[in-house]
N, C-alpha and C positions, 0 to 999 in steps of 0.2 A: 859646394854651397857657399853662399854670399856669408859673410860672415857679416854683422851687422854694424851700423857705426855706433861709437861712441859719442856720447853728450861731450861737446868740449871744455877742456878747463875744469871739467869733476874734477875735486879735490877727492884725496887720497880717505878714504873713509878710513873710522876709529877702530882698534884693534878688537873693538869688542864686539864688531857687527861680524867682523871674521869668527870670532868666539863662538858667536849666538849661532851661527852658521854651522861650527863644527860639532857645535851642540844639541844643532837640533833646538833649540829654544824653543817653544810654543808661546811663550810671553813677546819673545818679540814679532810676532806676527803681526798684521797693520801697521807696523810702525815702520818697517822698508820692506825692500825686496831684493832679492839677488839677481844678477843673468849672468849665462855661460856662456861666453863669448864662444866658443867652440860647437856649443849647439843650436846656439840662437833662442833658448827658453829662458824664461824668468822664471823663480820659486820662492815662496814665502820662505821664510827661515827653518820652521819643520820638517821641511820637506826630507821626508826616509828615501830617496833616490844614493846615489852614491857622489861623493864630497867629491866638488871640480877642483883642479890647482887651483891653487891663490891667483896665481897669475892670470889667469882666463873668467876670473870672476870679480863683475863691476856691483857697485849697490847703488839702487836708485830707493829714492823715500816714496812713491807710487806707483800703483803698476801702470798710470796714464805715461809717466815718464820712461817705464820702460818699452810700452808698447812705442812711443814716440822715436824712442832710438831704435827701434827693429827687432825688438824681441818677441815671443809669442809665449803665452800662458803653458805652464806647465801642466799635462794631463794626469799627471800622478797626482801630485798636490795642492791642486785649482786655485791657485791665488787669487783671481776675480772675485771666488765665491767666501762668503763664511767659513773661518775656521772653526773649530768645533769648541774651543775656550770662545769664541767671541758669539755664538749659538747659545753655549750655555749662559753668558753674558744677559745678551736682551732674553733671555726668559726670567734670567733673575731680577731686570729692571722690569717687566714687564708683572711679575709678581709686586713687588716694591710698590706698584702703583696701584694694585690692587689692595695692598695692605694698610695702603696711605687712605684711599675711599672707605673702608671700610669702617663702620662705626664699630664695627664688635671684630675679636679676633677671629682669623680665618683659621679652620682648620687647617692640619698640615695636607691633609687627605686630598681633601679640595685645592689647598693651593697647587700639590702635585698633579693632579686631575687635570688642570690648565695646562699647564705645561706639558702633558703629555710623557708624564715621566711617573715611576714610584714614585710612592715618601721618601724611601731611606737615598735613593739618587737622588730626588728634588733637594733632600735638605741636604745634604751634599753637595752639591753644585751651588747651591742656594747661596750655603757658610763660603765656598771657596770664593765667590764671586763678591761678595762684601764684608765680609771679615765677622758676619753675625751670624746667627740661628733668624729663622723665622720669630719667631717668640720672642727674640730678644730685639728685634727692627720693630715686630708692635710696639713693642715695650717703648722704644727710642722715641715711635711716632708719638706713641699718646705723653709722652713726658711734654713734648712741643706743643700738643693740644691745649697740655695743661698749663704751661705758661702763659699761650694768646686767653685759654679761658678765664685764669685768675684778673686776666688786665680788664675785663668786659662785663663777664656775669654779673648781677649783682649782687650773689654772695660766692662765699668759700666752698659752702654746699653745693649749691647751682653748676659752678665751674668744674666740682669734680665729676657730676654724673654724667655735663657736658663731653669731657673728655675721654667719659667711657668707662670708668670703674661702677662697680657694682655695688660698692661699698662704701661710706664715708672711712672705717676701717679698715682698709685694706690701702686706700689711697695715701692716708698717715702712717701707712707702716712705709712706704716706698716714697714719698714727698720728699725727703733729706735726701734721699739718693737722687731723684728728677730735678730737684729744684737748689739744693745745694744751702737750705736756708727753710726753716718752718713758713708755709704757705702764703700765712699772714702776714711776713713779712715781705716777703715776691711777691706778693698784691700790690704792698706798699710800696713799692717800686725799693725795698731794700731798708725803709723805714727803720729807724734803731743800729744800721751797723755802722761802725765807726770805720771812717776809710782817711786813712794821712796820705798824700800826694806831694810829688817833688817834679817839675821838670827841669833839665837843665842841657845844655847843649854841650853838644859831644860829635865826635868825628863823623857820625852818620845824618849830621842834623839833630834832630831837638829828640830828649829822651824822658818818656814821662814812668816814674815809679809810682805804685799806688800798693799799698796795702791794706788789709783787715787786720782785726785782735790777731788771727791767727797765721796771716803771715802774707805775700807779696803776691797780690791779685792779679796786676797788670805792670808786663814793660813794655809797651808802645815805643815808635819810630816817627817821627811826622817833619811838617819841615817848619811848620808856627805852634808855638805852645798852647794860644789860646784854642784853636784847632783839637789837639790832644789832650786839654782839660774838658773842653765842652762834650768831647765821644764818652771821658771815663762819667760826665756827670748823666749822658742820655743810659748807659750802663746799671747804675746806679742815681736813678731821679731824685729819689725819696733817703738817699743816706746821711749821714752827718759827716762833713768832709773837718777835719780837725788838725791843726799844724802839727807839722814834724816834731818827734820826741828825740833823743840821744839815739835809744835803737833804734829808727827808723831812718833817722841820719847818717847810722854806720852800713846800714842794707844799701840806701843810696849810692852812696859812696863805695861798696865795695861792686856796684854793676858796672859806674862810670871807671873806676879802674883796670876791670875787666877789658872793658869798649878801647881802653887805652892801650893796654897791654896784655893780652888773652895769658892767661898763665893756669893751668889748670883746670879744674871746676869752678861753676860758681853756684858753691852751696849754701843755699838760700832756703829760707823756711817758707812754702810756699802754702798758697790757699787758692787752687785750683779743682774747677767741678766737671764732671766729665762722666763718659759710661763707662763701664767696667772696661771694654775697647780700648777707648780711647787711651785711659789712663793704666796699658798693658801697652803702647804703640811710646806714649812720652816718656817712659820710666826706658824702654829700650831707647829712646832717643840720649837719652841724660848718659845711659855706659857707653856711647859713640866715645874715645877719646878726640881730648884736642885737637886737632893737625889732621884727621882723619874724615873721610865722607862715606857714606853709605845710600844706597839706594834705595827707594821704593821696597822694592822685591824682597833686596838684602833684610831689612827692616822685617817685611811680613816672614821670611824664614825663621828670624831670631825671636819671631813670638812665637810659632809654632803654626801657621798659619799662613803658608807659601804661595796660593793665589791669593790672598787680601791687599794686594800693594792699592788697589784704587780705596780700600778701605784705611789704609795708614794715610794715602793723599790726604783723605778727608781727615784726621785726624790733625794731622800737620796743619790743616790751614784752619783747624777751630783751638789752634795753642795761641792764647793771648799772652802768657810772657817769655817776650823774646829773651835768646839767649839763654835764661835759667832753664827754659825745656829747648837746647838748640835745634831746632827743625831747621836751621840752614845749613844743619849738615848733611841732609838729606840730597839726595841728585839724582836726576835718572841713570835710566840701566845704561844709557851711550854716553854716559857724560856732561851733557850739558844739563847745565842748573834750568829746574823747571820754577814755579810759581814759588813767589813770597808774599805776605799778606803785607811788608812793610817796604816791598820791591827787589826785583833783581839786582839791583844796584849793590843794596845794603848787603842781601846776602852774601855776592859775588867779595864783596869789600871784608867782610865778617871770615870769611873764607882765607884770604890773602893773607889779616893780618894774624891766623890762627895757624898758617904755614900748612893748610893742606894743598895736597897736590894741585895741580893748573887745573882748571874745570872749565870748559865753554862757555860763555853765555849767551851763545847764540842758543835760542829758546827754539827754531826751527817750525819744524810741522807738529805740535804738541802733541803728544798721545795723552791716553784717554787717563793713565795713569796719575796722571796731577791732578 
């Protein structure tokens, strides 16, 4: 048999696709593929066949590139086709969209129904695939509802029944936890809160601190100040922005010395709003130690919670203070640094000067997990 040729000049892939390979991985499925130089097949990374030598085994990032170099799909474990994580995937996006149209909750019964599954499997699949329950992704949607309604309706009333509650009472029991602030005041575009704000320029470009009474709202990245004052004022339209105090000076000052010199934590009193998720995803970000990285995946295991990595993505990129919740210590499963809300540069930079190991930045073929 012809054995097939090799792509020229492939670099030598990272030890952890050999990993995922020996492990059987189902996470890294879509994200490459293997071939057996000896058989001439490629197989997605789960593939239950029997582990070729290292030596005889190449990884390509699609199967178009490996069918290009002469290999041919694997009939045990169909790499062309849907893995069966990536199946249960789009039924749980495809639920998600249904949850999203709907004015009222769906039952569990019915959303299973769709999908062609039980309850106790749908909600199953459902939680591994976004890091929620059904009932708690309503929940998430109509918090959103409730925001865009409080800005439009023309009352408080209006906006809640808009959004789907049944109750003007029931809405006031959950409003602190949706809105992070009594209703009438997120109408008011944040009306009544006191917010102190500092920029100042630091190794990453221009660094904006903002705080509430109750502690450091935002730390933004940008590269012109007035840029980075005018996002915190569209944030808060309606707040009362008031000059720096002594404590508000020493919080400043202890991020820009951070940025300077990483040395520990940086424990800060923060005033951060988020869903039960989210704020179970940044508190595991904050025990990351310094110098150290952690993955997607890594991340959803240490909540409890081991398929949610695309639900921790999401989390990470709704954390507005950098640094105090470090999400750039996060990276994907192969290593190379995926997405930053303040760019790969800073993080890759932020990385360097906290002495974690070398990380890629080549950002490559993304997966779906950022």
């Amino acid at each position: 048999m012809t054995r097939p040729a090799s792509t020229k000049n492939r670099k030598s892939p990272p030890d952890s696709r050999w990993q995922a390979v020996i492990g059987r991985n189902p996470q890294a499925d879509g994200v490459f593929v293997y071939a057996v130089k000896t058989t001439g097949v490629y197989c997605r990374p789960s593939c239950p066949s029997r582990t070729a030598k290292r030596e005889n085994v190449e990884f390509f990032d699609s199967n178009e590139q490996a069918v290009a170099a002469g290999y041919r799909a694997c009939k045990r474990c169909r790499p062309e086709s849907l893995s069966q994580e990536m199946r249960h995937q789009a039924l749980a996006i495809q639920a998600c969209r249904a949850i999203e149209q709907s004015a009222s909750p769906l039952p569990l019964a019915e959303l299973a129904q769709q999908a062609g599954l039980s309850p106790h499997h749908f909600h199953r699949i459902f939680k591994a695939a976004t890091g929620l329950t059904p009932k708690t992704y309503y929940k998430s949607v109509r918090a959103g509802r409730v925001a865009a309604a409080l800005q439009s309706a023309p009352s408080v009333t209006e906006a809640i029944y808009a959004a789907g509650f049944n109750s003007a009472g029931r809405f006031y029991e959950e409003s602190g936890a949706l809105l992070g602030m009594a209703p009438t005041t997120y109408r008011k575009g944040a009306s009544g809160e006191q917010i102190r704000y500092a920029v100042a320029p630091c190794a990453l470009g221009q660094v904006l601190v903002a705080a509430t009474r109750m502690g450091v709202c935002a730390i933004e990245f940008g590269e012109a100040a007035p840029a980075l004052v005018e996002r915190l004022r569209e944030r808060f339209p309606a707040a009362h922005f008031e000059s720096a105090d002594a404590e508000f000076g020493d919080w400043v000052g202890r991020v820009l010395a951070y940025l300077d010199q990483p040395r520990g934590g940086l424990d800060l009193p923060l005033d951060v709003q988020g869903t039960v998720f989210q704020r179970r995803v940044w508190q595991a970000l904050r025990d990351i130690p310094v110098g150290q990285t952690a993955s997607y995946a890594e991340v959803a295991r240490r909540i409890g919670q081991p398929k949610a990595h695309r639900a921790v993505a999401h989390a990470c990129a709704n954390n507005q203070v950098a640094v105090a919740i470090p999400c750039h210590r996060v990276v994907r499963s192969d290593g190379n640094l995926a997405g930053y809300r303040w760019g790969v540069e800073r993080k890759a930079e932020l990385l360097r000067k906290e002495g974690a190991p070398e990380v890629s930045q080549h950002t490559g073929r993304r997966r779906r997990e950022e």
